[in-house]
Structures are given as structure tokens and as C-alpha cells.
N, C-alpha and C positions, 0 to 999 in steps of 0.2 A: 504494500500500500504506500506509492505516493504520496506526499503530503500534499505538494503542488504549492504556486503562488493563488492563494487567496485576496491580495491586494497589489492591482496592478501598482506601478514607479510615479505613474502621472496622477494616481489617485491621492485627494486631497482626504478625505472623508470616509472613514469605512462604510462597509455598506454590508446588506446580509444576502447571505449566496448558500444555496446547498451544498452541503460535504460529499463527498465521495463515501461511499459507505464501509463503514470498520470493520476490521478483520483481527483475530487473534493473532498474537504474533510469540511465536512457540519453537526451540531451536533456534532462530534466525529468519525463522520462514515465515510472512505473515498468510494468515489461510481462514479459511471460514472454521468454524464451532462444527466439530464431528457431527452431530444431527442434521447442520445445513439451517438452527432456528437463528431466527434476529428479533433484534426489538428494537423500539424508535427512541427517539433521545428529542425533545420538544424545545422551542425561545421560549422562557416563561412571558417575555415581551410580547410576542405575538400571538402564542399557545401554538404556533406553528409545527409542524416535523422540520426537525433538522436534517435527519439524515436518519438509516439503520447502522447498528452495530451490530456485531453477532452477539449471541447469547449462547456462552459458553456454559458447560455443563460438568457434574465431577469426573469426569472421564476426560475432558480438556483438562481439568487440572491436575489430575493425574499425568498427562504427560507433558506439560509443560515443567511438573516436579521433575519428572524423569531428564527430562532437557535440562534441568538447571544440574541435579544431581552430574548426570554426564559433565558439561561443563566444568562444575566443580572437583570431579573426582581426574577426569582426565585430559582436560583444558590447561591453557599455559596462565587461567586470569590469576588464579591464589598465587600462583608461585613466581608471577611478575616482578620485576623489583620495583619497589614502591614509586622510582620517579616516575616508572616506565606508566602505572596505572595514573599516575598524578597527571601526566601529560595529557590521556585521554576525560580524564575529565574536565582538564581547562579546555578543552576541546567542545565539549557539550557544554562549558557556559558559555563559550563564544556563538554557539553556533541557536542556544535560547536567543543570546543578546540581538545576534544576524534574523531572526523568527518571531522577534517582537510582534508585530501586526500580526501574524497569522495566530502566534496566541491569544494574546488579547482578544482577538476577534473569536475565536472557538469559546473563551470562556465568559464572553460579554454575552454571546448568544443560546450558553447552554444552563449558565445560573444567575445570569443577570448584574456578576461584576461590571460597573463602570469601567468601560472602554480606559479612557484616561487613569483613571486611579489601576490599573491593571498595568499599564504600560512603565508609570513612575514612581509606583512603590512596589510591586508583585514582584514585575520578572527582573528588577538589579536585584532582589534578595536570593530568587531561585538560584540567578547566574553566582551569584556570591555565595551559595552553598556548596554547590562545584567550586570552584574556586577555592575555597574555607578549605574544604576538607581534602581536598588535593594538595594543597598546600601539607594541611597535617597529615594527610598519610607519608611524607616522605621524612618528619618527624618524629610520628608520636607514636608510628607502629615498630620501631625499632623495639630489641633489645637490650641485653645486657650482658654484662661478667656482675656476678656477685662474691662476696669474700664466707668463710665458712672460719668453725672453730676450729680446722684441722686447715694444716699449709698447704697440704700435698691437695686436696680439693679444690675444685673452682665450680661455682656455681651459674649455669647460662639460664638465663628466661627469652623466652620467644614469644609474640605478640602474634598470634593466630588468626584468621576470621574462624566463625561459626560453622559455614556452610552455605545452607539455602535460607533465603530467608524471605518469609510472605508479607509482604507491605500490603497492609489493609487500610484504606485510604476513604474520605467523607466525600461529601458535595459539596459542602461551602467554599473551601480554597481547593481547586482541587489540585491546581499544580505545585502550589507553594506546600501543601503540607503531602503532598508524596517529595515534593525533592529532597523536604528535609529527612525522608529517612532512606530514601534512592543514592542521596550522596553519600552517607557515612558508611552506609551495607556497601556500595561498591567502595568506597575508597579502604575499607577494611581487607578487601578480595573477599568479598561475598557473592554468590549469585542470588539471581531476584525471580522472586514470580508476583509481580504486581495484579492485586485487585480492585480496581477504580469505585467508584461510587455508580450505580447503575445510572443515576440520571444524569449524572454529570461527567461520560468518561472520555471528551474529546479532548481534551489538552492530553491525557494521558495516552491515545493514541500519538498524538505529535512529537508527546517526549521521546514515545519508544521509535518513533523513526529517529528522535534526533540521537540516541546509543547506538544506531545500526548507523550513520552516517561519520558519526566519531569515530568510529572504528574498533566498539566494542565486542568481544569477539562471540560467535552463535553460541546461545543458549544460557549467554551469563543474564540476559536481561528479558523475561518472559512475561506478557501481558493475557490476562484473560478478563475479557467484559463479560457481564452478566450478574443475574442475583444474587445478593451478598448473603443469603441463607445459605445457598445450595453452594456457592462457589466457596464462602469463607469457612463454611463447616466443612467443608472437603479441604483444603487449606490447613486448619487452627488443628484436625485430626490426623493428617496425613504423618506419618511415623519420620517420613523422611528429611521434613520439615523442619531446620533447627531452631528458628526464630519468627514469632511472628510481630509486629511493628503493628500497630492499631491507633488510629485516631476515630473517635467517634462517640459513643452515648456511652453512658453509664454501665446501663445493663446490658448492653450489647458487651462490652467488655468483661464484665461478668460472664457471661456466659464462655468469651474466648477463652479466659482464664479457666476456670471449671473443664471445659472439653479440649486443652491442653496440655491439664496435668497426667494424662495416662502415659505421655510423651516426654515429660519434663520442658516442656518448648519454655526455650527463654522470650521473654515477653516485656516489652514497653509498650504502657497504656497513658496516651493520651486522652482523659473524658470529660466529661461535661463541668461547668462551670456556673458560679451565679455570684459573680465578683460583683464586690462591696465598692465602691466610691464615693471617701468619704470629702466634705469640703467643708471648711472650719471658716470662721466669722473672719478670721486675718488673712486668708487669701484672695486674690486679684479675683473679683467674681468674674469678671467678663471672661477672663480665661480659663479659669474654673467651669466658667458654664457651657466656654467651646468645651474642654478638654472632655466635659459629661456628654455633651453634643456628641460628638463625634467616638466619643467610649459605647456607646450604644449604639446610635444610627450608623455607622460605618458600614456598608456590606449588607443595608438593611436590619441589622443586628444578627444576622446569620454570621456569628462570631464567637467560638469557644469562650475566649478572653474579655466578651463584652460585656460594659461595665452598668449591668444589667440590674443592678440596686445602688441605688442613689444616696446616699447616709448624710444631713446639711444640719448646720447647729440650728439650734430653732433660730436665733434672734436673725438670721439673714435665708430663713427658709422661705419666706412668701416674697421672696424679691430674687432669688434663683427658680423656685418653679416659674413666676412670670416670669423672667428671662430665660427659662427652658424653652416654655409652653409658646412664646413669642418665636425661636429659631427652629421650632417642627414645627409650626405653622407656616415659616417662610422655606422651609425645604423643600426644593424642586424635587418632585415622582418623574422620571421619564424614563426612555429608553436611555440604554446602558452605552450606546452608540453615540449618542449626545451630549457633548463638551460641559454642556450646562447642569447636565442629570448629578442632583446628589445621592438619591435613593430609587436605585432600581427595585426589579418584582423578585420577589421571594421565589425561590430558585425551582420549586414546581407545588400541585397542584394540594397534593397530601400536608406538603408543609406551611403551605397557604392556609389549609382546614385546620391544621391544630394551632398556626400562631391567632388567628379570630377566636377560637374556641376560649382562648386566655384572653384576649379583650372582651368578648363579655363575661368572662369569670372576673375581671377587673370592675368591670362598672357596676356588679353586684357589691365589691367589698370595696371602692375608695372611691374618690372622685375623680371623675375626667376633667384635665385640665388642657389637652392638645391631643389630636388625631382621632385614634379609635375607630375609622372608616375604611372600607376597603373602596377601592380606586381602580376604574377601568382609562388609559390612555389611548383613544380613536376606538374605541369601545371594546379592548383588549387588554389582555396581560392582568398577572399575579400580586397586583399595585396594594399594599396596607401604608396609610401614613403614619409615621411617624406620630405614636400614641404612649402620653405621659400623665400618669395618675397621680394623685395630689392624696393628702392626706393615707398616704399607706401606714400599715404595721409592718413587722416582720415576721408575722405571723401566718397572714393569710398566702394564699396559693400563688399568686404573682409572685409574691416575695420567696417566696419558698422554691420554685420549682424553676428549669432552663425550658424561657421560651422559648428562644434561638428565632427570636424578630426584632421587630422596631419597636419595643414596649419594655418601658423603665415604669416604676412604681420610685417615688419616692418618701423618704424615711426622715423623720423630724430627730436629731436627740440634743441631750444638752451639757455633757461634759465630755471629756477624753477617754474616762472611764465605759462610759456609756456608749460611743463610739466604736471603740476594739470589740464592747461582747456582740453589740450587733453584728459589723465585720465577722466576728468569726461565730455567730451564732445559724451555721450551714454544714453541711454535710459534704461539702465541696470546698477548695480550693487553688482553684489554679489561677486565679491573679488577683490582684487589686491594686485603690490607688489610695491617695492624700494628697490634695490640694490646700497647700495652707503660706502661709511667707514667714514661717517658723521653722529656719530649717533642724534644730535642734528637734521638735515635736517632731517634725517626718519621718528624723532617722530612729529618732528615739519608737515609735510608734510602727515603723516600719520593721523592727525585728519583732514587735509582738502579733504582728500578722500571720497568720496560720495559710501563706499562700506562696507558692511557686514564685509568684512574680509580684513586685511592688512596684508600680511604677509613681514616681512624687511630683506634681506639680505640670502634670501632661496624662496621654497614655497612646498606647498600641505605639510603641519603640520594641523596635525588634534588630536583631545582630545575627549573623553565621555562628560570631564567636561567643553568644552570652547563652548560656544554656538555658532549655525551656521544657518545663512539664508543669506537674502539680502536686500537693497536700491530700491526703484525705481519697475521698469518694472521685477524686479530679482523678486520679491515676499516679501509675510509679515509673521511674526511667528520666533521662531528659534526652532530649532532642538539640541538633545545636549545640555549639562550643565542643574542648577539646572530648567533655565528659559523655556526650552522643558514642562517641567512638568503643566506649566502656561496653556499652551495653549490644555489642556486635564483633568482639572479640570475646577471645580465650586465651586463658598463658598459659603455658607446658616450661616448666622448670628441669632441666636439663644436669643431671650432678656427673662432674669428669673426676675419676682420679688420676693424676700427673705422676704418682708415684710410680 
């Protein structure tokens, strides 16, 4: 499969075009799903088809296992020397950075990322994770000589990959959070068998042409679309399977974990989220009220890390939700295509019905203070605005649960005290913030957070090199920085005697 140019040299403006329809790509060989089934993949923009992908089956991933296995057992990729695999992966950031436009455009039409916000914060991180970790692999996978209580001994450690390892990947970012674990599983000498998000799996076709154009060699990097039931439970149980990488819901991880303990599958779980943001009476409200703007509504709030509960001292709480409730009122809904779009359509149909389902679960327990409507643009598309609730608890269901939309509830308190128990009064944490012009409180308050991430006086900063996971019910492992690499190798200590 071809990717092809999707945007001509003299085109100013993208525009939307039918794909070419997907193909597993297994060995090296891209080919249809053993049965011959497909399934459609939709613009939540238009509710158009985009295009068919196959619909791969356990019997696809059976042999794609086999392809990686092969690969890894009697392939040159494990045993390359570290620059030699570092090379091919600067190779596939350059060649994301040369495919900008075409991705951009696959993922503005498949989950409704803004075109523009895709292009100038998405793919320099992807390409920078390539990049990152190519980098570290020609460092960090070395080993060693160690020293022992006896002369005559010397002690060698060697820095291993795993094996195979299954990246199980969401819809919301779809290319950003597979590279983050695409980079590190290869830059370790791992082989891959990627499973995309059904509804969202065209960048993840693109990537995988862009490892076969790099010059990665057949079978280290295996792609199968299809249902994350039947695909990922054939995956998370497959014996041969060393690792599996997961981003996604709670209980879906739950169950990965459970159905691959019969295997010992080493496992990092990325999961759900319902970060705290708190903003105190001495910080800049105008930026405080962007930094919550945009901690939420970004991406729709189809966002792990979105700052999804709102925490404001009382004495400046009615002058932040009006200045909340005033910028989701003026936030442009449109097409993800359009320069001007802030909040594109929620990424399909099912995810549409359950983020509404919590807006009216919302206007039963707090008050409406902006949105709360669902939105048709030329009398189409997946549209909720930007909908913020006013007098919440921390109690009720909004506050409690991962909408994964455009819907903040916010949270009155009134000391520092009272601050951190809300913060960490959740079963989750994989991020949060403080907005305050005390930097002594941030730091001070920022170790008593019970979360993965703190970000202080902003948010959604992200790095190749700063590691990322979560606390709690969020999941275990981190992604990103040297420490990603931990969790995709093995050491084998090595004892000589000289004597």
C-alpha cells in the first residue's frame, strides 16, 4: 500500500479526498485480512466514509506474531549495533517531518484533530521521539564491567530488548501516542505488532509505510486493523508475546493485565484520568483561565491528561467561571480543516452518545454556566460545545468519572488544605496543575500531589525526554525520557572468571 501525495505542491489549503483502502501489513508485505472482511473508518466532520481498512482477525495476528517472532529470532534488527538502528530511526523522523500534510490530513479527517494544531505541536513531538530515542539507544543501551568481592572475577551486564512486543494504541492521538511506544520498543531492538484504534487507524497505516521506506527490515514492524476485542485479546494472550504497551481506559487495562498474567507479559498501562486544576486567589486569572481553557477544551477534551476538574479558591470563583463560561462561548466549533477551528467533532458516533449522556447527568446535579448543546456545522458532524458547570461538588458523577469531552464541572474551596484533599480525592492520577504567583506554594504543593504529572502555572507541556505515565487507577510504567527504555529491556549479568 502506497501512501501517495494527498496534497498536491501548488495547494494552498487542504482539502478532503478518499484514501486508498488499508491493508494489513505482516512480514513486510502489506495484504488484505485472511477472510478478505473490511470495515469503514468515517470524518466525524462530515459522518462521511473515508475509506475501508481490513478487518483483521486472530488468525492475522497470529501470524503477524509469527513475523515478528521470525524477525526477532533470526533477523539482523536485535543484534544491530545501536548507531546502526539509531540511524534508521532518524530516518523515520525525517521522513514524518517530509509527510506532515498527509498526516495531518489523515488524522484531521479521521478524529477531528485540528489540521493546524496537528501540524505545530503533534508531528515535531512524534518526529522528536524518533529522534529522542535514537539518540538514546546509542547510549543508554550499552553495558558494562562491574567489580566483585573476588579479583580474579569481573562482572558484564548487557542491556537486552524483550522480544515482541504488542502496542495497543486509543483514538484520541492516534499517532502521537503509538510513536511514543513505536520509538522506544524499536530503539531497544524490539519487534512490533501494532494494534491501532478501530476508528481511528489511518495515520497508523502511514506510519507503517513510513518503517518500510526507512529501511526497517521485514517483519520487525507489523500492523493489524481491526477490533480491539478480538485483535487485542489475541495479542495480551498470545504466549509469544513479551510485552504489551497499552494506552487506553481503565478497565480495559484491567482486563489486559488479568489475561496476561498466564504469560507473565510485561506490561505498561497508560489509563484514564480526571486531573485536578487547581487556581488560587494570587494567580494571573487571565492566564489561569487560558491555561483551564485550553487544559480541557484542547482536542475537544478527548484528552487523557485533561484538566477535567477545575479546583478555584472561593473568593475569585465567580469571576473565573464568568471568565471561563465567556471563552467556551466564544470558541469556534468547525471543521478541523479550518485555520480558524478551535474545537473540532468528537472523534465518532459512540463517543458523541456517552460525552451528552454526562451533560445531562451534569445539568441534573450543578448548574450550566456555558455550552451543554450538541452542534451540527452545514447540518453535519459530531459538534458538542464547549460545556462548563458552575457550582459542582466533588462528589457527584461529572466530578467523579472520565468524560473524555468538552465538559469541566467546577469546584469552589477555600484553603491549601482543602485544595490537595480534593486534588487527590480520585481514584486516578495521571496529571495535574497549580496556577498560582507563589512559586514556593506550587513547589511546595506540587510534591503532595498524588499524580504522574504537575504541570505549574500552564498545562499540556510535553518532552521526548521528560517521562510520562500515572498514580493510582491512571496506570504503571512511563513513556518518554531515558526511563520508557526500562520498561522494554532486560539485563543478563554475565560473571567471567580470569583466573
Amino acid at each position: 500500500m502506497a501512501t501517495g501525495e494527498l496534497l498536491s505542491q501548488e495547494q494552498k489549503k487542504p482539502r478532503r479526498t478518499r484514501l486508498p483502502r488499508g491493508q494489513l501489513l505482516i512480514g513486510g508485505a502489506w495484504r488484505d485480512a485472511r477472510d478478505g472482511a473490511t470495515m469503514t473508518t468515517s470524518d466525524p466532520t462530515t459522518e462521511d466514509i473515508i475509506t475501508e481498512v481490513a478487518k483483521g482477525s486472530a488468525a492475522d495476528v497470529e501470524e503477524a506474531v509469527a513475523a515478528a517472532v521470525r524477525a526477532f529470532e533470526d533477523g539482523p534488527w536485535p543484534h544491530l549495533h545501536h548507531e546502526a538502528r539509531a540511524k534508521l530511526l532518524f530516518r523515520m523522523a525525517d521522513l514524518l517531518d517530509e509527510r506532515v500534510d498527509e498526516f495531518a490530513l489523515r488524522e484531521a479527517m479521521d478524529m477531528g484533530m485540528p489540521y493546524r494544531d496537528f501540524r505545530e505541536t503533534i508531528m515535531p513531538h512524534c518526529s522528536g521521539l524518533f529522534r529522542f530515542f535514537g539518540g538514546a539507544a546509542m547510549n543508554a543501551m550499552n553495558g558494562g564491567y562491574r567489580t566483585s568481592y573476588e579479583d580474579q572475577i569481573r562482572i558484564l551486564t548487557r542491556r537486552e530488548p524483550l522480544g515482541v512486543v504488542g502496542c495497543i494504541t486509543p483514538f484520541n492521538f492516534p499517532l502521537a501516542l503509538t510513536c511514543s511506544k513505536i520509538a522506544p520498543a524499536l530503539a531497544a531492538g524490539n519487534c512490533i505488532v501494532h494494534k491501532p484504534a478501530s476508528d481511528t487507524p489511518l495515520t497508523a497505516l502511514a506510519l507503517a509505510q513510513v518503517a518500510i521506506d526507512a529501511g526497517i527490515p521485514e517483519g520487525v514492524y507489523n500492523l493489524v486493523t481491526g477490533p480491539g476485542g478480538t485483535l487485542g485479546d489475541a495479542l495480551v494472550k498470545h504466549p509469544l508475546v513479551d510485552k504489551i504497551a497499552f494506552t487506553g481506559s481503565t478497565g480495559v487495562g484491567q482486563g489486559i493485565i488479568r489475561n496476561g498474567a498466564d504469560t507473565l507479559k510485561h506490561t505498561t498501562m497508560e489509563l484514564g484520568g480526571k486531573s485536578p486544576n487547581i487556581i488560587f486567589a494570587d494567580a494571573d486569572i487571565d492566564a489561569a483561565v487560558q491555561a483551564a481553557f485550553w487544559g480541557i477544551f484542547w482536542n475537544k477534551g478527548e484528552v487523557c491528561v485533561a484538566g477535567s476538574r477545575l479546583l478555584v479558591e472561593h473568593s475569585i470563583y465567580d469571576a473565573v467561571v464568568d471568565k471561563l463560561a465567556q471563552m467556551a462561548k466564544g470558541a469556534v466549533l468547525g471543521d478541523p480543516l479550518d485555520p480558524a477551528t478551535m474545537v473540532g467533532p468528537i472523534a465518532s458516533r459512540n463517543e458523541y452518545d456517552k460525552v451528552m449522556r454526562y451533560v445531562e447527568e451534569g445539568k441534573k446535579t450543578a448548574t450550566l454556566a456555558a455550552g451543554g448543546n450538541s452542534r451540527k456545522i452545514n447540518g453535519k458532524g459530531l459538534f458538542i460545545e464547549p460545556t462548563v458547570f458552575a457550582g459542582a461538588t466533588n462528589d457527584i458523577k461529572i466530578s467523579r468519572e472520565e468524560i473524555f469531552g468538552p465538559v469541566i464541572p467546577v469546584i469552589s474551596f477555600k484553603d491549601e488544605e482543602e485544595a490537595i484533599r480534593l486534588a487527590n480525592d480520585t481514584p486516578y492520577g495521571l496529571a495535574s496543575g497549580i496556577q498560582t504567583g507563589d512559586l514556593g506554594r506550587a513547589l511546595r504543593l506540587a510534591d503532595r500531589i498524588k499524580a504522574g504529572t504537575v504541570w505549574l502555572n500552564t498545562w499540556h507541556k510535553y518532552h521526548p525526554n521528560a517521562p510520562f505515565g500515572g498514580y493510582k487507577m491512571s496506570g504503571y510504567g512511563r513513556e518518554q525520557g531515558l526511563e520508557a527504555l526500562e520498561s522494554y529491556t532486560q539485563y543478563k549479568t554475565i560473571w567471567a572468571n580470569l583466573a
